[in-house]
N, C-alpha and C positions, 0 to 999 in steps of 0.2 A: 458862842453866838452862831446859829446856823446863817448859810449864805444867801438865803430868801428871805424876801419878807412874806410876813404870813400874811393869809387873808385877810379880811374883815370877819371879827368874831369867832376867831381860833383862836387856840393858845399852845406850847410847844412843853412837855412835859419829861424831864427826863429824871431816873434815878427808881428808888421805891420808897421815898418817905421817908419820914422818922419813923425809930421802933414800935412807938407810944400808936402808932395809926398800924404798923403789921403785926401788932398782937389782938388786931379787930378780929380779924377772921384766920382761919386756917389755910391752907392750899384746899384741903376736903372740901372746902362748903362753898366757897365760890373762888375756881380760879380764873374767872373773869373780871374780880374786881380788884385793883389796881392803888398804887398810892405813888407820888411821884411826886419834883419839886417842878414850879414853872420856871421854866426859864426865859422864854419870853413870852410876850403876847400882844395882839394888835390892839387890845386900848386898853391901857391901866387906869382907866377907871371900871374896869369890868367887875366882874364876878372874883374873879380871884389874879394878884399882881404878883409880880416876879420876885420869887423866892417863897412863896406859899408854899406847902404841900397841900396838893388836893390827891379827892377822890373820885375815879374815874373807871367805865367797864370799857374794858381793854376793845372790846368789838363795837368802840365807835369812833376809835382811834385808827390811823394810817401812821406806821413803822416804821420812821427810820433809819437809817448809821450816817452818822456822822463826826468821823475824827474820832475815833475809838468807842464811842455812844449812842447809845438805843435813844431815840427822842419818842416820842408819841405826841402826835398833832389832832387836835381833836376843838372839836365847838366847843364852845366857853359855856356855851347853856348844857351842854352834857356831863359839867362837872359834880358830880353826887354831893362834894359837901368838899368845904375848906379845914384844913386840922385848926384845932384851936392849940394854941402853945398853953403848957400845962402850968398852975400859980405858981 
């Protein structure tokens, strides 16, 4: 849990997803685009709740460490798409 609270309408994204979402694209083709878990967010009723993995480009994101971990904080409307868990 980071020690702020976040805005209104951000969300805190740390990690790179499950495999199933980093077998989408290569480094080659876009390494702007990103996959991460939420960890937290300021309304779970948004777009995507804590423990999702979304999808997100990294350059709309601000970086950063906390307690051993890379977060990525970014608008909740700038999340490209939610993973669906596989049947």
């Amino acid at each position: 849990m980071l020690p702020f609270k976040l805005p209104i309408g951000t969300v805190a994204v740390y990690g790179v997803g499950a495999s199933i979402s980093n077998n989408l694209f290569s480094r080659d083709q876009n390494e702007f685009i990103k996959f991460g878990t939420v960890s937290e967010s300021y309304n779970q009723n948004g777009r995507a709740n804590v423990g999702q993995v979304v999808m997100f480009d990294i350059r709309d994101a601000k970086t950063i460490f906390y307690i051993d971990r890379d977060y990525s904080i970014l608008p909740e409307d700038k999340i490209g798409g939610v993973e669906q868990p596989p049947l």
